[in-house]
N, C-alpha and C positions, 0 to 999 in steps of 0.2 A: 806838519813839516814833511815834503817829501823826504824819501827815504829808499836804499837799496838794500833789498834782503834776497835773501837766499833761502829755501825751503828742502830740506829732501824728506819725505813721504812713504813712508813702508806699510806696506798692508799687511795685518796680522788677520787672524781667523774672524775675531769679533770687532775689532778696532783696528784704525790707522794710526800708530807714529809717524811723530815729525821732529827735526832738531833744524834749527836752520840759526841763521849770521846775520845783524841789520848792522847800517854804518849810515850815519846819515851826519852830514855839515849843512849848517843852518846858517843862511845871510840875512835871514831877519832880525830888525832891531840891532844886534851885534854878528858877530860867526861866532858859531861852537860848534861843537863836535860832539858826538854818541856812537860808542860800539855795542854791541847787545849778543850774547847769545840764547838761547831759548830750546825747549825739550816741550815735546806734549803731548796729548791725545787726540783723535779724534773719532767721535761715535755717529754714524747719520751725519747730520747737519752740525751737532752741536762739538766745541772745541774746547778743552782745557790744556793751558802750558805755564809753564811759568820761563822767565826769562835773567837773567842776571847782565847788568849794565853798569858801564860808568857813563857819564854827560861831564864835558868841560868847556869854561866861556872863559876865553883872558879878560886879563885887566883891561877896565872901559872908561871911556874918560865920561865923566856923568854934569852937568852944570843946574845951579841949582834955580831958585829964583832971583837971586843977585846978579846972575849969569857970570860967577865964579865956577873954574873948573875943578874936579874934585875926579882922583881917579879911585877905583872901587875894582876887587876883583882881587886876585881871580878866581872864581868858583869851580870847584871839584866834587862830584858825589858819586856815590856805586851803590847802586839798588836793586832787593829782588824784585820780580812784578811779576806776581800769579792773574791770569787773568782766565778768564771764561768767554764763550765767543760763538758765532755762528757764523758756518763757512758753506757760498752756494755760488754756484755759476762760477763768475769770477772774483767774486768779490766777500772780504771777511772782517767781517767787524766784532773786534773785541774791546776787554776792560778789567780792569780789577787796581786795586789801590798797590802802590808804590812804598817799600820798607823797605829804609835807609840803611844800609850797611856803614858806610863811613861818609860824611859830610864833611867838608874842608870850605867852609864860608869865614872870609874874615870880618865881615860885620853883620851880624842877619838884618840891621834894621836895611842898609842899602842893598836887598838883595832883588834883582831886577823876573819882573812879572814873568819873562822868559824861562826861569832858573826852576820857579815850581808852578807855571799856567793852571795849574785843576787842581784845587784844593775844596774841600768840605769841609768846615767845621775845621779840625787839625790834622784829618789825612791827607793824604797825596793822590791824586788818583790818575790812571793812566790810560787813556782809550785812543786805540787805533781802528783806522778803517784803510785795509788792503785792499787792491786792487791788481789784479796777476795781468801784465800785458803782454 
């Protein structure tokens, strides 16, 4: 999903800090919304941060196979996501799995493929690819 972020970058002797702000609304499949803030490193090319976030989707009206409507929602969560990354030119791709601080789903069986897209096994997993324009 696109996304707007914010970055500021301080060069220390041996490494870079950064702390930066994303905020991204989503019109796929339903709208929701993500605030994010994040703290991290960088050494050379390679990037560690972690970030702390909520994501929210309102109530969606869902129909099943009888093409009954059935509304579902609304989903709330805030998560930390430590990730590791490589950052060159313009462009940074990172990743690291996703741990739930609080979860507010009122049914987990209805819970739409948007709400947690990257899962393995029973993690969470988070991977972004930045691009600076």
């Amino acid at each position: 999903m696109p996304k707007i972020s914010y970055y500021d970058f301080q060069k220390r002797k041996t490494i870079e800090t950064h702390w930066g702000t994303e905020v991204c609304i989503g019109m796929i499949n339903a709208p929701w919304f993500s605030l994010d803030g994040l703290y991290g490193m960088k050494k050379n090319i390679f990037t560690l941060d972690t970030s702390i976030g909520v994501w929210w989707l309102p109530t969606l009206t869902k129909f099943d196979e009888n093409s009954s409507e059935k509304n579902i929602g609304p989903y709330f969560h805030a998560t930390v996501n430590p990730k590791i990354g490589i950052k060159f030119w313009k462009i940074w791709i990172k990743g690291g799995p996703s741990v739930f601080l609080y979860k507010n789903y009122p049914c987990e069986e209805d819970v739409p493929d948007i709400a947690d897209p990257i899962k393995i096994g029973k993690i969470s997993y988070n991977f972004e690819i930045l691009i600076k324009l």
